[in-house]
C-alpha positions as CSV (number, residue, x, y, z in Angstrom):
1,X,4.1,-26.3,3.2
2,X,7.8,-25.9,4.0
3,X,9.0,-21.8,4.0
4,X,10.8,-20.7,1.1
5,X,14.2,-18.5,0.7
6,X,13.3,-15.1,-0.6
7,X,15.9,-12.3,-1.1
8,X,15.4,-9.2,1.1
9,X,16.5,-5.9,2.1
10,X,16.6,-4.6,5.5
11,X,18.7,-1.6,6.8
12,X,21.0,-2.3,10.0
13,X,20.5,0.7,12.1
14,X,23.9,0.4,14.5
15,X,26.2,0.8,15.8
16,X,26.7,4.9,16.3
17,X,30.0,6.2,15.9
18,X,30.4,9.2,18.2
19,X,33.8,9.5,17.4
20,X,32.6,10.9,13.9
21,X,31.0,14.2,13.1
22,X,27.8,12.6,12.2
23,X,27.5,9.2,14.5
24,X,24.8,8.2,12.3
25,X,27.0,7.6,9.6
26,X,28.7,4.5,10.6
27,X,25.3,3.0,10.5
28,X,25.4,-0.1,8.5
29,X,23.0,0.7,6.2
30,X,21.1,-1.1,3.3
31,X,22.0,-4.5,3.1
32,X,20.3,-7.6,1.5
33,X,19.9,-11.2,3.1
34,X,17.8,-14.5,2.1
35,X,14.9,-14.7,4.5
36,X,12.1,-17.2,4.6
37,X,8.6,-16.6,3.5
38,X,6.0,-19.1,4.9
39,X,3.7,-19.2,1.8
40,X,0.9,-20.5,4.5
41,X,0.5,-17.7,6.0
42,X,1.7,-14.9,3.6
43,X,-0.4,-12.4,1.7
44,X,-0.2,-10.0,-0.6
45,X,-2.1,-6.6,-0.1
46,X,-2.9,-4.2,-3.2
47,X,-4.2,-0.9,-1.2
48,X,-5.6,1.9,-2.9
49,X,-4.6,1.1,-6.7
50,X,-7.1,3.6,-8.6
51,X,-7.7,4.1,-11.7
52,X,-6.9,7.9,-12.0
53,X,-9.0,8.6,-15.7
54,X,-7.3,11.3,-18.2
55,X,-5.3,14.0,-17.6
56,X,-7.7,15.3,-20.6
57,X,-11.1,14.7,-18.6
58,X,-9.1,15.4,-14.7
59,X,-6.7,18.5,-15.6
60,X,-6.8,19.3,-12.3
61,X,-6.4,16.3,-10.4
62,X,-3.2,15.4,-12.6
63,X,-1.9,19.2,-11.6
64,X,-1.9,18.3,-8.1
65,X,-1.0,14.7,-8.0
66,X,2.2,14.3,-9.6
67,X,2.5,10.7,-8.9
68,X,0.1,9.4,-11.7
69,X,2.5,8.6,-14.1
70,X,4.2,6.7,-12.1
71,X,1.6,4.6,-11.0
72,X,-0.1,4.5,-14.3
73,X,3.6,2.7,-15.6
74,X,3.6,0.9,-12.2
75,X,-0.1,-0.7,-12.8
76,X,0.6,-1.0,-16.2
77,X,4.1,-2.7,-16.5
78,X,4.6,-4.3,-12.9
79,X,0.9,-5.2,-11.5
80,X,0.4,-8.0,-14.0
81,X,3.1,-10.4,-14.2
82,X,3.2,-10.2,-10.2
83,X,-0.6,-10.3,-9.3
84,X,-0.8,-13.2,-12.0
85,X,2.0,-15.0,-10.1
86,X,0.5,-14.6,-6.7
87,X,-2.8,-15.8,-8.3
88,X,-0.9,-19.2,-9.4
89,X,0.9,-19.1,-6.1
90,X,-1.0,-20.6,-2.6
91,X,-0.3,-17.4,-1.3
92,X,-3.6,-15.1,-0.6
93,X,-4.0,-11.9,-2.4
94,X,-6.2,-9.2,-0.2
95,X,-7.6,-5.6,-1.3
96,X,-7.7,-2.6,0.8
97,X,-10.0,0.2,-0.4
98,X,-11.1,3.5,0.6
99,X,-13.4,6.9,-1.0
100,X,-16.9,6.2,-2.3
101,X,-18.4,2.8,-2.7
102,X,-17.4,1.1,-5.8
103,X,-16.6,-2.4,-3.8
104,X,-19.6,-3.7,-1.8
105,X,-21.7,-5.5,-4.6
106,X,-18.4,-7.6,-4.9
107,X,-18.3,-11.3,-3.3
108,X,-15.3,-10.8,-1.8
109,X,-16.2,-7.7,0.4
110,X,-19.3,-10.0,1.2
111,X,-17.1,-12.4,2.7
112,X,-15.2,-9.8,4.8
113,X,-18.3,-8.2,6.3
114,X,-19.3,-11.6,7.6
115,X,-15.5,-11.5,9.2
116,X,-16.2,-7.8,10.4
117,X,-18.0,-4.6,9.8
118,X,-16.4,-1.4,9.2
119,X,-15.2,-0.1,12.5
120,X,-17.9,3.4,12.8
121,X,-15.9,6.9,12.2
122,X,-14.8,8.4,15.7
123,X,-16.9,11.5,16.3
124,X,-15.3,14.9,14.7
125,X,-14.5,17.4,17.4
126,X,-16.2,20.3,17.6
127,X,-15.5,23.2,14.9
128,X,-15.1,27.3,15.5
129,X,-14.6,30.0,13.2
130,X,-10.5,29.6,13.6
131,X,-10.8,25.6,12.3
132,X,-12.6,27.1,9.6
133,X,-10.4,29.5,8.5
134,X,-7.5,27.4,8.9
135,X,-8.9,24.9,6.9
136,X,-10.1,27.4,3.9
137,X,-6.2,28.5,3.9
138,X,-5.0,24.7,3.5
139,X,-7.5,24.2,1.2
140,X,-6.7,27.7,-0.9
141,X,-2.9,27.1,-0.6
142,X,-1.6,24.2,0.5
143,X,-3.1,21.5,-0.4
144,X,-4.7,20.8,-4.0
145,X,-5.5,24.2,-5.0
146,X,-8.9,26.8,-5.5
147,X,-8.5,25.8,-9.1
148,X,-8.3,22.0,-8.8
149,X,-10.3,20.9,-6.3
150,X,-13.7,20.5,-8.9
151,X,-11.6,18.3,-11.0
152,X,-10.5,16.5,-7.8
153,X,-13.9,16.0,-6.3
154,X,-15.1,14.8,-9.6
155,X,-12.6,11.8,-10.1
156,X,-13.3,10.8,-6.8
157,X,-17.0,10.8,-6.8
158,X,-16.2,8.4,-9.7
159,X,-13.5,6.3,-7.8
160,X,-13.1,2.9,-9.1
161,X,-10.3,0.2,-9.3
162,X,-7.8,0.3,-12.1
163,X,-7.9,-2.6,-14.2
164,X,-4.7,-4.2,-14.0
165,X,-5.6,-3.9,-10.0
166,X,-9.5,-5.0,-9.9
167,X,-10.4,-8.3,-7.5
168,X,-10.9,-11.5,-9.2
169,X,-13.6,-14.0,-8.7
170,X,-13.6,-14.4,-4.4
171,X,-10.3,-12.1,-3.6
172,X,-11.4,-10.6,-0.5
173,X,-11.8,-6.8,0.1
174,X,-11.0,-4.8,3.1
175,X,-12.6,-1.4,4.0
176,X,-10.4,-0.5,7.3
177,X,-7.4,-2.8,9.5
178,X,-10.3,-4.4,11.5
179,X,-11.4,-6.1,8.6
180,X,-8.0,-6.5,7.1
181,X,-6.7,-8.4,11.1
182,X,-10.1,-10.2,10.4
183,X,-9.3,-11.7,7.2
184,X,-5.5,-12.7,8.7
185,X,-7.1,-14.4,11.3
186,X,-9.7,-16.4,9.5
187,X,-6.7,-17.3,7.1
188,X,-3.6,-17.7,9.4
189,X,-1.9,-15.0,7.7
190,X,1.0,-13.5,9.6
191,X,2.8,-11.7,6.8
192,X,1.2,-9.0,4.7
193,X,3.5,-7.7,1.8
194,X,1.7,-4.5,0.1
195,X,1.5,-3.1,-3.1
196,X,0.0,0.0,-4.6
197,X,-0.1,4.0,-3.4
198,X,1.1,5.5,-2.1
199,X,3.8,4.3,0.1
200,X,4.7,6.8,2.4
201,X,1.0,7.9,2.5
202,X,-2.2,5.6,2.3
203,X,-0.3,2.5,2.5
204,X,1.4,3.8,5.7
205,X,-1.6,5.8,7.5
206,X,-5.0,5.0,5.7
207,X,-7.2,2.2,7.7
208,X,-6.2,-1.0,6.6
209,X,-2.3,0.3,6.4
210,X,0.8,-0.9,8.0
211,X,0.1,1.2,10.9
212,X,-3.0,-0.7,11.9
213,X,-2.0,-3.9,11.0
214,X,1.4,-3.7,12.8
215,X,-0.7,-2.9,15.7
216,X,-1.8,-6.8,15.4
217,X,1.5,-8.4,15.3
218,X,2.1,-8.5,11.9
219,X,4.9,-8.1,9.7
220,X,4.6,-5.6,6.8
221,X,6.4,-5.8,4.0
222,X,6.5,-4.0,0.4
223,X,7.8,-4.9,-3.1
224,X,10.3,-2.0,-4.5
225,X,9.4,-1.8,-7.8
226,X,5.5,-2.0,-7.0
227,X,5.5,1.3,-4.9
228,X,5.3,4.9,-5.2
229,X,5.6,7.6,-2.8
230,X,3.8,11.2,-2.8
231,X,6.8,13.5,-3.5
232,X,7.6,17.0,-3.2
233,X,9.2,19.9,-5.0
234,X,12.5,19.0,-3.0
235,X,12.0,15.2,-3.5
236,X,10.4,14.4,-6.7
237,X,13.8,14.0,-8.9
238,X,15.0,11.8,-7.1
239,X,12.4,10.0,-5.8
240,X,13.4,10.9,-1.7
241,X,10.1,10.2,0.0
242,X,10.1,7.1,-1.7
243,X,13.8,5.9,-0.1
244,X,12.3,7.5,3.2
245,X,9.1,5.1,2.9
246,X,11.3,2.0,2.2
247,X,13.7,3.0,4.7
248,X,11.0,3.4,7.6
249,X,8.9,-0.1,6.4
250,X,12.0,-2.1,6.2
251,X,13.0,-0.7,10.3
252,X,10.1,-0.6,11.7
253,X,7.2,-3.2,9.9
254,X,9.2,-6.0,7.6
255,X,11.3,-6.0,4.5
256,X,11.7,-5.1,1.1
257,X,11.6,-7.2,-1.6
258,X,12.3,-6.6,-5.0
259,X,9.5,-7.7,-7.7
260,X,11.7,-10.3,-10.0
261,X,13.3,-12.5,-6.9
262,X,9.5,-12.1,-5.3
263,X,8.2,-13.5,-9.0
264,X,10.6,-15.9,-9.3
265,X,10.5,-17.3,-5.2
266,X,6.9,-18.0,-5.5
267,X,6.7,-18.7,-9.1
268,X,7.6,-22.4,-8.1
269,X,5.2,-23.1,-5.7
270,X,2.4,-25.3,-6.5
271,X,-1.1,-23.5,-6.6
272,X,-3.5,-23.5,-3.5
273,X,-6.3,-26.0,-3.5
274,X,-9.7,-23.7,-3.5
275,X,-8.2,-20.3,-5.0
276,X,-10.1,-17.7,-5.3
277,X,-10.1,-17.8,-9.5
């Protein structure tokens, strides 16, 4: 199957002016390009797209992750025309998961495990009284809060995919990036675009992100519109760690695409013989 042209944007990251005050600034920048996709040996990756339940039942979890709205519009409005394209298109469509168990009884995680087991948790290093106490204080005050961790470790002792995001039929399943590289190899896939949450965090750092799979050669790429980032008091109006995310996938793993041209690119392909529907 010949590649296709696909709109992309990449960010040119020269020349340095040191003539300026800031040499940085005479950075090219964002710009966009038409690059090819080889539909052969492209995939798309949802990671970590959970369904996050109520902010009636999970007060608490909603308190501390301020993202769910976003990805409740994102899952909602974005997830279905694209994951319905991809299913129509011969391109693969992979899922990375992570928490509790709610993905094993599923044929497609079946499949992977014959690939590859779950690489075994490295051994914790040894805890003292200090770790402990450091901990408690990031736990108190930093991160998620006294008051919202019950709610917290509730929704995730019921962890589950959202709907819009759940595998169909055969779509394999990945627990950690040795079973992702595993599933690329068995299927000649060299090109891994992901989708789901959040980008500057999971999809990033989590086993099966672009960290790990980079580490294998291959190119990671994300769709703009089907991304969110973990933002802070400082970045959340605008959306900062979000541009920072996009900004450090499309220099140092792939590209950026945006949803509609990546829709409409693969949109005319003809379907794969043996999908996974």
């Amino acid at each position: 199957m010949q590649p296709i042209p696909l709109p992309a944007d990449y960010y040119q990251q020269f020349d340095a002016d040191y003539t300026r005050p800031v040499p940085a600034e005479a950075y090219g920048g964002w710009k966009t390009a038409t690059v090819e996709l080889a539909p052969a040996h492209t995939a798309l990756v949802v990671m970590h797209a959970w369904e996050s339940g109520p902010a009636e039942r999970w007060p608490g979890l909603w308190r501390s992750t301020e993202s769910i709205p976003r990805t409740r519009q994102i899952l909602a409005e974005v997830f279905p025309p694209l994951l319905a394209a991809v299913r129509r298109s011969p391109l693969r469509l992979y899922h990375v998961v992570g928490g509790r168990d709610y993905y094993s009884h599923l044929p497609g995680y079946r499949r992977t495990c014959a690939l590859a087991t779950p690489a075994p948790r490295p051994p914790a290093v040894p805890r003292d009284p200090v770790w402990e106490r450091l901990q408690e204080f990031r736990r108190h005050h930093g991160i998620i809060g006294t008051h919202n961790w019950p709610d917290v470790s509730g929704r995730y002792r019921e962890l589950d995919f959202a709907p819009e995001a759940r595998p169909q039929g055969e779509e394999p399943i990945a627990e950690d990036g040795g079973q992702l590289a595993a599933l690329c190899h068995a299927d000649g896939v060299n090109h891994l675009v992901y989708v789901g949450f959040a980008v500057n965090w999971c999809m990033v750092m989590s086993p099966g992100g672009m960290v790990d799979l980079g580490r294998h050669g291959i190119i990671c790429s994300t769709i703009r519109e089907a991304v969110t980032a973990i933002e802070n008091r400082e970045t959340a109006r605008h959306e900062d760690e979000k541009r920072q995310a996009l900004w450090r996938i499309a220099l140092q793993w792939g590209f950026v695409f945006g949803v509609a041209d990546f829709i409409r690119a693969i949109g005319a392909l003809p379907p794969r013989p043996g999908s996974y529907t």
